[in-house]
C-alpha positions as a LaTeX table, in Angstrom:
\begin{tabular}{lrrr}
\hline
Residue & $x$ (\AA) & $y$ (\AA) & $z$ (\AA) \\
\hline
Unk1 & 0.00 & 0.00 & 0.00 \\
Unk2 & 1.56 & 3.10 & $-0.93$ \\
Unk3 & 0.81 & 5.90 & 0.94 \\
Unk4 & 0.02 & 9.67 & $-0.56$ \\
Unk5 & 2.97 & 11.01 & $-0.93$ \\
Unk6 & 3.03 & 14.91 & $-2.52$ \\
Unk7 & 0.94 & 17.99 & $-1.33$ \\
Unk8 & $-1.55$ & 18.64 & $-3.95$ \\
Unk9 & $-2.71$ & 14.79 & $-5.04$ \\
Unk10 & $-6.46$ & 13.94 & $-5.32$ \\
Unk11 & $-6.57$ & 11.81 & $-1.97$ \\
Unk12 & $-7.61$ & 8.64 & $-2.75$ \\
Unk13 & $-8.90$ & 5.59 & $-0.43$ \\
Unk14 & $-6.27$ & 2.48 & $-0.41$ \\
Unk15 & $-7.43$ & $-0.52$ & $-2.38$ \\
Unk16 & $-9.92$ & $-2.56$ & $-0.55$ \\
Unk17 & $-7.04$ & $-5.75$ & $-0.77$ \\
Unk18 & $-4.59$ & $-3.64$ & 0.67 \\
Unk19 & $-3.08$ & $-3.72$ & 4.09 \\
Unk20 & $-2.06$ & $-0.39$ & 5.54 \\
Unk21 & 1.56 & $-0.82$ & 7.27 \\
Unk22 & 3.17 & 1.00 & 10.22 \\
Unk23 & 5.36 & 2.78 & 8.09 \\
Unk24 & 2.72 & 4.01 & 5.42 \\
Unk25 & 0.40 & 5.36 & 8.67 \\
Unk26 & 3.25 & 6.99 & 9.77 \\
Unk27 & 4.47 & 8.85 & 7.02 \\
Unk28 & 0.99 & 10.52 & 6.83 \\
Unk29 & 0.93 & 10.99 & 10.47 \\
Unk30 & 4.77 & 12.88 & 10.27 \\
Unk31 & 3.09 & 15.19 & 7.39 \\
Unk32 & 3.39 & 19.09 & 8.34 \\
Unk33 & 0.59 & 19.37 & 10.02 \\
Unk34 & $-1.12$ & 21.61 & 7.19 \\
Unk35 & $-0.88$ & 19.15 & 5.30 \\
Unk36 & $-2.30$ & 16.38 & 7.12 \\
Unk37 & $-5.65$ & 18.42 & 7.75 \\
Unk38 & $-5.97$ & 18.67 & 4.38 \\
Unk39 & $-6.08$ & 15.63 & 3.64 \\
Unk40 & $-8.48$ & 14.28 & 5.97 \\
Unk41 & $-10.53$ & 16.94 & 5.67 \\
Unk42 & $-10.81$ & 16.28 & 1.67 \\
Unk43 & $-11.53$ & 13.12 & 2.36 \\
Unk44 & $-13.74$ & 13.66 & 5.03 \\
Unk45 & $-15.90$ & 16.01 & 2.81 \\
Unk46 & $-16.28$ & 13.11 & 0.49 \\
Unk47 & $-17.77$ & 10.68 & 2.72 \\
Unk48 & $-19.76$ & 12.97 & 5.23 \\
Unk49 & $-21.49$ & 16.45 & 6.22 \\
Unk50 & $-18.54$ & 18.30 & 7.29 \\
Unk51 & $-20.74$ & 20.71 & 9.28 \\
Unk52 & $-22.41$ & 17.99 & 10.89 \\
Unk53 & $-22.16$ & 15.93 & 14.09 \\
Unk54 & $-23.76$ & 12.82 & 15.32 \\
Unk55 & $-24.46$ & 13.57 & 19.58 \\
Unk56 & $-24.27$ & 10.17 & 21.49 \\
Unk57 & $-25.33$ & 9.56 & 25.55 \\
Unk58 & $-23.55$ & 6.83 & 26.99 \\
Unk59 & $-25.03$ & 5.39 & 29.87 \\
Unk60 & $-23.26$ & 3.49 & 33.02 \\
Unk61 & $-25.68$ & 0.35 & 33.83 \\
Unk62 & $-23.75$ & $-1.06$ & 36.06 \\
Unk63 & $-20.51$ & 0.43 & 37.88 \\
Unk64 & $-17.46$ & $-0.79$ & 39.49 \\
Unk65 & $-16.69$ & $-4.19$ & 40.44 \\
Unk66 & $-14.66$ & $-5.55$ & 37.14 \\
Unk67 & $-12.19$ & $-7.99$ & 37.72 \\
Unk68 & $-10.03$ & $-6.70$ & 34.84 \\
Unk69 & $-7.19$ & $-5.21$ & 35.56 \\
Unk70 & $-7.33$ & $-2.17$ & 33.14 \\
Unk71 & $-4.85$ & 0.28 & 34.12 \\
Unk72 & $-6.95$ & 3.86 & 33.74 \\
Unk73 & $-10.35$ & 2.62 & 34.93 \\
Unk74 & $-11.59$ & 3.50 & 38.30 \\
Unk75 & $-14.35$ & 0.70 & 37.98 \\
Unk76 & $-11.69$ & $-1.95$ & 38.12 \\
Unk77 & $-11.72$ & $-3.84$ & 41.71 \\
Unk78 & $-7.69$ & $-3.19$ & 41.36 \\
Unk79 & $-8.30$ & 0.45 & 41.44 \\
Unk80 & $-9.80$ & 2.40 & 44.47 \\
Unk81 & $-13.22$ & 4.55 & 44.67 \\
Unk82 & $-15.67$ & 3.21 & 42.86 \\
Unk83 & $-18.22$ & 1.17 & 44.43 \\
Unk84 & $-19.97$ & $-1.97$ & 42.83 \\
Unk85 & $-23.78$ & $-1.52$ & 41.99 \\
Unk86 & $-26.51$ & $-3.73$ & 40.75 \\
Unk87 & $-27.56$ & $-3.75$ & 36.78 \\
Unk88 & $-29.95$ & $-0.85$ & 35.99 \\
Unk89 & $-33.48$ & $-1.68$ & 35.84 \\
Unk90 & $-35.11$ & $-1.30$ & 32.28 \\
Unk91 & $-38.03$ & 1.78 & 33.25 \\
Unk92 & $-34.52$ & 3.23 & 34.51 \\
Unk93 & $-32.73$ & 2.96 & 31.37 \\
Unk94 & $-35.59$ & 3.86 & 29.17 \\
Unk95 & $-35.95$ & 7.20 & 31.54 \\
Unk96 & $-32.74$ & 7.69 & 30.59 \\
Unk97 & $-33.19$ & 7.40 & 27.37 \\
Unk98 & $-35.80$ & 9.23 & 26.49 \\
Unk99 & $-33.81$ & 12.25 & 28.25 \\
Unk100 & $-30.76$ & 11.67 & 26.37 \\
Unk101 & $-33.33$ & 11.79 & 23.28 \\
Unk102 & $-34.97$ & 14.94 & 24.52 \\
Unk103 & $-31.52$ & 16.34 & 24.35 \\
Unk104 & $-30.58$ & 15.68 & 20.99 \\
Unk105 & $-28.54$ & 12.55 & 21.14 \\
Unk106 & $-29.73$ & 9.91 & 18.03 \\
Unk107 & $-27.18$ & 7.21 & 19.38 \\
Unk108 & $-27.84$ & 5.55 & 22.99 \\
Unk109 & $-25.00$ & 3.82 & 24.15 \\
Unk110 & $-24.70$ & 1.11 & 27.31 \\
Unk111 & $-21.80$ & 0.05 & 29.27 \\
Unk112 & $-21.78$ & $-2.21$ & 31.92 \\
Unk113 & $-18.30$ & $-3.20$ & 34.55 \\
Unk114 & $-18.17$ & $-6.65$ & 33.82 \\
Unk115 & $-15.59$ & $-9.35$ & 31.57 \\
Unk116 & $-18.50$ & $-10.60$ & 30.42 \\
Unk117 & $-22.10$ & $-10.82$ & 30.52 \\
Unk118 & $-23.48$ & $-13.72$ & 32.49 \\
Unk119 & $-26.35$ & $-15.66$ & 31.25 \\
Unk120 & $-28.76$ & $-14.16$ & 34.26 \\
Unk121 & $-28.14$ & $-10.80$ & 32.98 \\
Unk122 & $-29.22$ & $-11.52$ & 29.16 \\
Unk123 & $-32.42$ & $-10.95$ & 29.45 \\
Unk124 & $-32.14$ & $-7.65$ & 30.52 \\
Unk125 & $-29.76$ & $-6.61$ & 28.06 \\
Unk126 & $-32.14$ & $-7.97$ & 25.24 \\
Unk127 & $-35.11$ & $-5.78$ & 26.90 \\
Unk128 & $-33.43$ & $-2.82$ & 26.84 \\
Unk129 & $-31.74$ & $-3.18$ & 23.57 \\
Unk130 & $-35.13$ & $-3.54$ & 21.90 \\
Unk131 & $-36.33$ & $-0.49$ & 24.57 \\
Unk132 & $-34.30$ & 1.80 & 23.54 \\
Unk133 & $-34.66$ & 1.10 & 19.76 \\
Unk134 & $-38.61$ & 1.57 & 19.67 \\
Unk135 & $-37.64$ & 5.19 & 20.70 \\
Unk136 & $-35.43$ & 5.64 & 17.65 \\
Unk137 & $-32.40$ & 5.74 & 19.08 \\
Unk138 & $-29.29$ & 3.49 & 17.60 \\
Unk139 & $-28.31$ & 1.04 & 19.97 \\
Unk140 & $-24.59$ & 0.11 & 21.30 \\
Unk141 & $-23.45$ & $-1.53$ & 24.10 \\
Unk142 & $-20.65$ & $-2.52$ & 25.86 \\
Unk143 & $-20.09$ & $-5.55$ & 27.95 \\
Unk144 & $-16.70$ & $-6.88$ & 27.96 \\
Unk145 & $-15.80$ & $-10.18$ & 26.08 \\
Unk146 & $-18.98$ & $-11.61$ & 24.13 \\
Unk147 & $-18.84$ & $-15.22$ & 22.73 \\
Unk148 & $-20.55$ & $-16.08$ & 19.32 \\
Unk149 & $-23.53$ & $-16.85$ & 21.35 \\
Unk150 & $-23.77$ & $-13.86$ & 23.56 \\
Unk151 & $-23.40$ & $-12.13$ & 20.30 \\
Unk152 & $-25.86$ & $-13.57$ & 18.32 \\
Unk153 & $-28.61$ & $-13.33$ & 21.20 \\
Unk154 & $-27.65$ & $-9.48$ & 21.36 \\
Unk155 & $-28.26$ & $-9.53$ & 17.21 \\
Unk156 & $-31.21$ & $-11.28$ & 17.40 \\
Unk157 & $-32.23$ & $-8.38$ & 19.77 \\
Unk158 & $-31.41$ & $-5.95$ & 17.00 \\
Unk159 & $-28.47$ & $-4.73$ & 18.75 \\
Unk160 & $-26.88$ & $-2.15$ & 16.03 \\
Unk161 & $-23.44$ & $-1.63$ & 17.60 \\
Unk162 & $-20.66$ & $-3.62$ & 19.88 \\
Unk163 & $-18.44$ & $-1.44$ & 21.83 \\
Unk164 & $-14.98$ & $-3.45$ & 22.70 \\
Unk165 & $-11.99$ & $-1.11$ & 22.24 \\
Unk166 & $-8.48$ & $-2.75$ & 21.65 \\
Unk167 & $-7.10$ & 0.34 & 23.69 \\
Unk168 & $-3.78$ & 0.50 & 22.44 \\
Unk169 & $-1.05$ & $-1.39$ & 20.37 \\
Unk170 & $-0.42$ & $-5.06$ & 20.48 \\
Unk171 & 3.12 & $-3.85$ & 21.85 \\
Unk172 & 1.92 & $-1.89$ & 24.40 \\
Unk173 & $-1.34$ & $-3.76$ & 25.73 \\
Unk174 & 0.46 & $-6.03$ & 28.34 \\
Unk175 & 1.70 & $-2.42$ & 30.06 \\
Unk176 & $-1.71$ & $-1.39$ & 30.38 \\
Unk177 & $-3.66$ & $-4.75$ & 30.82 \\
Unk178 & $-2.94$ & $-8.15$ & 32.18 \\
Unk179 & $-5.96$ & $-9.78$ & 32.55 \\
Unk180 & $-7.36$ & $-10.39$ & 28.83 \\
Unk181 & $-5.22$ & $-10.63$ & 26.12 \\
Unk182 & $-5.15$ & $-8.06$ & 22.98 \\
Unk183 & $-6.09$ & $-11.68$ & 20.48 \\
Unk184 & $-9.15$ & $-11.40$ & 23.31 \\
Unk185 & $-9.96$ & $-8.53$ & 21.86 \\
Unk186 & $-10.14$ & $-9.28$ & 18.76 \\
Unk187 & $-11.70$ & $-12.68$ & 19.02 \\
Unk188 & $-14.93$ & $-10.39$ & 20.50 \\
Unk189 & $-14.48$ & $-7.91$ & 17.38 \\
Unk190 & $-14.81$ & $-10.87$ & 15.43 \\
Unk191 & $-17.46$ & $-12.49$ & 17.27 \\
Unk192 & $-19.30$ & $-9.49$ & 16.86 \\
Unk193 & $-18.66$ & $-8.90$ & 13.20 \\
Unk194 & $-20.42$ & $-12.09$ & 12.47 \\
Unk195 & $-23.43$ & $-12.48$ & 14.49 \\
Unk196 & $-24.13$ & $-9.40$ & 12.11 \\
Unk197 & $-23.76$ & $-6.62$ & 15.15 \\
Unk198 & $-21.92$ & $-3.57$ & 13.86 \\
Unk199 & $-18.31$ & $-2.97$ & 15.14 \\
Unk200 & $-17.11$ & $-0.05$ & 17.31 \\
Unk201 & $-13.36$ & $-0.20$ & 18.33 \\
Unk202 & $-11.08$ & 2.55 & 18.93 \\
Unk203 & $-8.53$ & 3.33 & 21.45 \\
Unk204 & $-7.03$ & 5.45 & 24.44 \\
Unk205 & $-4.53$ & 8.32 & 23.84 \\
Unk206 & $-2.07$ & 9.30 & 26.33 \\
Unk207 & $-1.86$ & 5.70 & 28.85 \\
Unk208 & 2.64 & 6.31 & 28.32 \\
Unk209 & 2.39 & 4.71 & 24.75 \\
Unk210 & 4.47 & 6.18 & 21.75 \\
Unk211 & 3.20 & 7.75 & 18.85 \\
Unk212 & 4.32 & 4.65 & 17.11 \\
Unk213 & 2.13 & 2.91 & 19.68 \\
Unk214 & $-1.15$ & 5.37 & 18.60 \\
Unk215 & $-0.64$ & 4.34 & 14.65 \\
Unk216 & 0.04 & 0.90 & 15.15 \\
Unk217 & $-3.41$ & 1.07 & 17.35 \\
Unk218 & $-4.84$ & 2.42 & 13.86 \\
Unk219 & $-2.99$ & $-0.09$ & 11.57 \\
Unk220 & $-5.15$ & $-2.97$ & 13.43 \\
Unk221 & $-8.07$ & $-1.63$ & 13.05 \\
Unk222 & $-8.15$ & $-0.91$ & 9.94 \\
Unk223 & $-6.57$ & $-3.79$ & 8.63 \\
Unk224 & $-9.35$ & $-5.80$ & 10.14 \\
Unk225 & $-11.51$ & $-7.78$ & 7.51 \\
Unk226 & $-13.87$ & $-4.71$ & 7.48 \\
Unk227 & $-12.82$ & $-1.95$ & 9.28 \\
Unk228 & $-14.83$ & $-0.97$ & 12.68 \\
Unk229 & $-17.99$ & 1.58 & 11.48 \\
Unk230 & $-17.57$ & 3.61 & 14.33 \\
Unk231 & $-13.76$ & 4.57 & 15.95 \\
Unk232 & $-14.19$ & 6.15 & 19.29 \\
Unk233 & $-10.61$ & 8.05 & 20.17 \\
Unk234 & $-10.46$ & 8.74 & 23.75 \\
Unk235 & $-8.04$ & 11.23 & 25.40 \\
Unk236 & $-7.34$ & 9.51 & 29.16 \\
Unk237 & $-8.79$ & 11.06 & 31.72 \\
Unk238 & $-5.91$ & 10.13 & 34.70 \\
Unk239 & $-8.73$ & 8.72 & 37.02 \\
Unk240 & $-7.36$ & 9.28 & 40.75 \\
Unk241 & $-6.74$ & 5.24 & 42.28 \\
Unk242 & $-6.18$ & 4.08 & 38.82 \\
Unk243 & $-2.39$ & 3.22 & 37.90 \\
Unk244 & $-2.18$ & 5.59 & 35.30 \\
Unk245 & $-3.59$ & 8.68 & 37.66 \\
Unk246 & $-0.35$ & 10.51 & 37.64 \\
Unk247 & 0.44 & 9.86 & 33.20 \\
Unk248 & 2.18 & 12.81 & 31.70 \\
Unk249 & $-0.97$ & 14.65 & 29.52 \\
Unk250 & $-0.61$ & 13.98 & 25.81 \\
Unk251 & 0.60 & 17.22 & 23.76 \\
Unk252 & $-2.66$ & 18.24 & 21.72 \\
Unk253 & $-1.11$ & 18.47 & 18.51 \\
Unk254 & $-0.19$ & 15.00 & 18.70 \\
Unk255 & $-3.72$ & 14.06 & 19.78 \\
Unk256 & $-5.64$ & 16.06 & 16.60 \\
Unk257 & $-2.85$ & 14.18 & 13.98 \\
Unk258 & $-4.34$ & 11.05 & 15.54 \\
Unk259 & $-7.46$ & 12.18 & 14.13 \\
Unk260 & $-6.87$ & 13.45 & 10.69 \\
Unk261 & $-4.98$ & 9.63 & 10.38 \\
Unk262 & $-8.18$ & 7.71 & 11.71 \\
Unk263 & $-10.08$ & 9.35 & 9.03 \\
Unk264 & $-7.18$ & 8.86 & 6.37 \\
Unk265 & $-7.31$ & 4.96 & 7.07 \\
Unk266 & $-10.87$ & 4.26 & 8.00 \\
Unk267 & $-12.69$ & 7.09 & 5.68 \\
Unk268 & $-15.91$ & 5.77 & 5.88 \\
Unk269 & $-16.03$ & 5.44 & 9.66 \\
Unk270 & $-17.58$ & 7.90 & 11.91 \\
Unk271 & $-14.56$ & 8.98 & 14.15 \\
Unk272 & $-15.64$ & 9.27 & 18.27 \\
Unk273 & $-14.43$ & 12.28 & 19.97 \\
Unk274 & $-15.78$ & 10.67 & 23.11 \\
Unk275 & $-13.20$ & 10.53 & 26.82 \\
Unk276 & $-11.22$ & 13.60 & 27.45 \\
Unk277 & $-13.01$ & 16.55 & 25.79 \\
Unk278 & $-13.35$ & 18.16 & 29.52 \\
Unk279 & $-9.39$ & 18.81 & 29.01 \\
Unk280 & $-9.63$ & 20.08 & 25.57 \\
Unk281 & $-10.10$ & 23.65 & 24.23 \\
Unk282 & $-12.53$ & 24.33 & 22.68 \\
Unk283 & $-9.67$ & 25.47 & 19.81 \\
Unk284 & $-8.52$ & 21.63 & 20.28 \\
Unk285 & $-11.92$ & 20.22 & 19.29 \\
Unk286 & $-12.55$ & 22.69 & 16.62 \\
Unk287 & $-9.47$ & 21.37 & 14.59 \\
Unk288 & $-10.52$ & 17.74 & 15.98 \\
Unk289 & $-13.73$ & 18.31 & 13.77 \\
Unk290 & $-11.75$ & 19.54 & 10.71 \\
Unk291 & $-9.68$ & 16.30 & 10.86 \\
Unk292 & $-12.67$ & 13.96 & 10.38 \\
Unk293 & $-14.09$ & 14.22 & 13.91 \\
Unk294 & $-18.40$ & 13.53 & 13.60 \\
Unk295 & $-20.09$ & 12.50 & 16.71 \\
Unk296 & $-19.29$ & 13.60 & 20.38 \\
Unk297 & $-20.68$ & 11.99 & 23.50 \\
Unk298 & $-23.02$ & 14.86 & 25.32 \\
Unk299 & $-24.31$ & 15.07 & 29.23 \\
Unk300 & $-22.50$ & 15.73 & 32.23 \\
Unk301 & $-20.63$ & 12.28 & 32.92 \\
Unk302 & $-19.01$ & 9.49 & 30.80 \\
Unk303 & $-19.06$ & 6.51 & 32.63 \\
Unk304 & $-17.59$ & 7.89 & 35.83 \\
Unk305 & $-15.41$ & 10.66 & 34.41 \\
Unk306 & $-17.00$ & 14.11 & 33.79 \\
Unk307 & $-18.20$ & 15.47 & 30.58 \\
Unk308 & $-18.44$ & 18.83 & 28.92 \\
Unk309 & $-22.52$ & 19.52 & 29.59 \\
Unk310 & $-24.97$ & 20.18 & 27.16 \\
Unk311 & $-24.58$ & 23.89 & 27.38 \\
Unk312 & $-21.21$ & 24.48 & 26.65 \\
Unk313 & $-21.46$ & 21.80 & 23.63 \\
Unk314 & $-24.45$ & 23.89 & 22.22 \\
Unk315 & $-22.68$ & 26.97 & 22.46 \\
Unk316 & $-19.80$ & 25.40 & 21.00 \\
Unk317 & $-21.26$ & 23.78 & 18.33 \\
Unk318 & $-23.40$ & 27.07 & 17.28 \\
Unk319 & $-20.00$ & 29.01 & 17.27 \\
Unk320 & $-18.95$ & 26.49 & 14.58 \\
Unk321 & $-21.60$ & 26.73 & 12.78 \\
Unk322 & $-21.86$ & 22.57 & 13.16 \\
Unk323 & $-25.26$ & 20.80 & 13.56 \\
Unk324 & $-26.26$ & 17.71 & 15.07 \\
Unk325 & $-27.91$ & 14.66 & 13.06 \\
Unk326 & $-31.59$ & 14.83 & 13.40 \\
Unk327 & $-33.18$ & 11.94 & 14.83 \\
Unk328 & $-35.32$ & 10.03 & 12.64 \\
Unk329 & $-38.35$ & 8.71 & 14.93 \\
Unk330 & $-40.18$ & 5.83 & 14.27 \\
Unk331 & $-43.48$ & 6.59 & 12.90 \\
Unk332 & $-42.51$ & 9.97 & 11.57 \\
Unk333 & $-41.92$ & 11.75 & 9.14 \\
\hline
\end{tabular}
């Protein structure tokens, strides 16, 4: 695969039968930064409403308690604060919801601290997949580790998207997990991919991993058999009781190149602004936007971190002159 090479080309997709390599990504990723934006920003324009956004809620239906061992999350029973709770009932969820509807959001997304869903808890998942749907919303969740079963019972459901991010490179994974492998990770992608479910799969900037690290995150995904539809890019938040509470921040320049190379490799993706934006400018996520950024997560929290709130995104968004997707409701027109 030979990556685009002078200033001025049409920019052009790779060949579905190509495989992007480290050293391709990173030659786009070392452009001058000018030139970078460009790029995905052509490119962007060509699959997408550049002016548009997609707002997404993501709601925490169950907390704390995970046995993993993931080194920024607070919910981890290896980190300290965060107490275990019971699943959410489904009237809870669906109040939730309909809020997070009210609001703007067309994409409803549920996590729960767990590896993996156990079989008492799939019913509930099922009912408030297919709640949440017959209010319009698009569906995700995200459970830990799903086998082909779990994942076919969540299709049958008419789950739309599985959230399972591989976090980081396959170098760097054992630094910042120990308990599930990164070929875990993407035996659930796979799992996922063919019980029909729609993939979302991104990473976590700024853990102590190198740039090379970041691309080589990229390079996976989108050398998957079909790359994920949906790429969340988080920025960590250092979570206080996590190990990676005291991490150096990431320099923001390096963060927005991340960007403009998700949307370079993965062009028909929507690319997740989602963990982090609390600790960005609104400068930052202005030029995160123009790189191929379209869909932020909205509300207060995210998971157990805090969020930008709805007013500040507004106002941010109007001085942009950026909508959101409209939500297309069942029944209307």
């Amino acid at each position: 695969m030979q990556a685009l090479s002078t200033v001025g080309d049409v920019v052009e997709e790779k060949p579905c039968d190509a495989q992007w390599t480290l050293e391709a990504a990173r030659e786009l990723y070392n452009l001058p930064l000018n030139d970078l934006l460009f790029r995905s920003h052509t490119l962007h324009r060509t699959k997408f409403n550049a002016n548009e956004v997609q707002l997404s809620k993501l709601l925490n239906i169950k907390t704390g308690g995970c046995p993993e061992d993931c080194g920024y999350c607070s919910q981890s029973v290896h980190a300290s604060g965060v107490a275990a709770s019971k699943l959410m009932k489904l009237d809870d969820v669906l109040l939730e919801a309909r809020k997070a509807r009210e609001s703007g959001a067309t994409r409803y997304c549920m996590g729960a601290a767990w590896r993996s869903p156990k079989p008492r808890d799939e019913p509930a998942i099922v009912a408030m997949v297919k709640g949440v749907k017959s209010l319009g919303l698009e569906t995700c969740m995200t459970l830990g580790i799903l086998s082909s079963a779990q994942a076919e019972t969540f299709a049958d459901a008419g789950l739309d998207y599985y959230n399972h991010n591989i976090d980081t490179s396959e170098r760097f994974y054992p630094e910042v997990i120990t308990t599930r492998s990164f070929a875990d990770r993407l035996k659930t992608l796979a799992n996922v991919r063919e019980a029909g479910i729609k993939v979302c799969s991104g990473g976590i900037i700024g853990m102590g991993e190198t740039p090379d690290d970041r691309i080589d995150m990229l390079v996976t995904l989108a050398n998957l058999p079909e790359p994920p539809e949906s790429v969340p890019i988080n920025l960590l938040i250092p979570m206080p009781g996590t190990r990676m509470a005291n991490v150096e921040p990431v320099d923001p320049i390096e963060f927005i190149r991340i960007i403009a190379l998700a949307r370079l490799m993965m062009p028909a993706s929507s690319v997740r602004l989602t963990a982090g934006r609390t600790n960005m400018s609104d400068e930052m996520q202005a030029l995160c936007f123009f790189a191929g950024a379209n869909s932020i997560f909205v509300g207060d929290t995210l998971l157990t971190a805090a969020n930008p709130g709805n007013d500040r995104d507004s106002n941010l968004l109007a001085r942009l002159g950026m909508t959101a997707t409209n939500l297309e409701i069942p029944g209307e027109r």
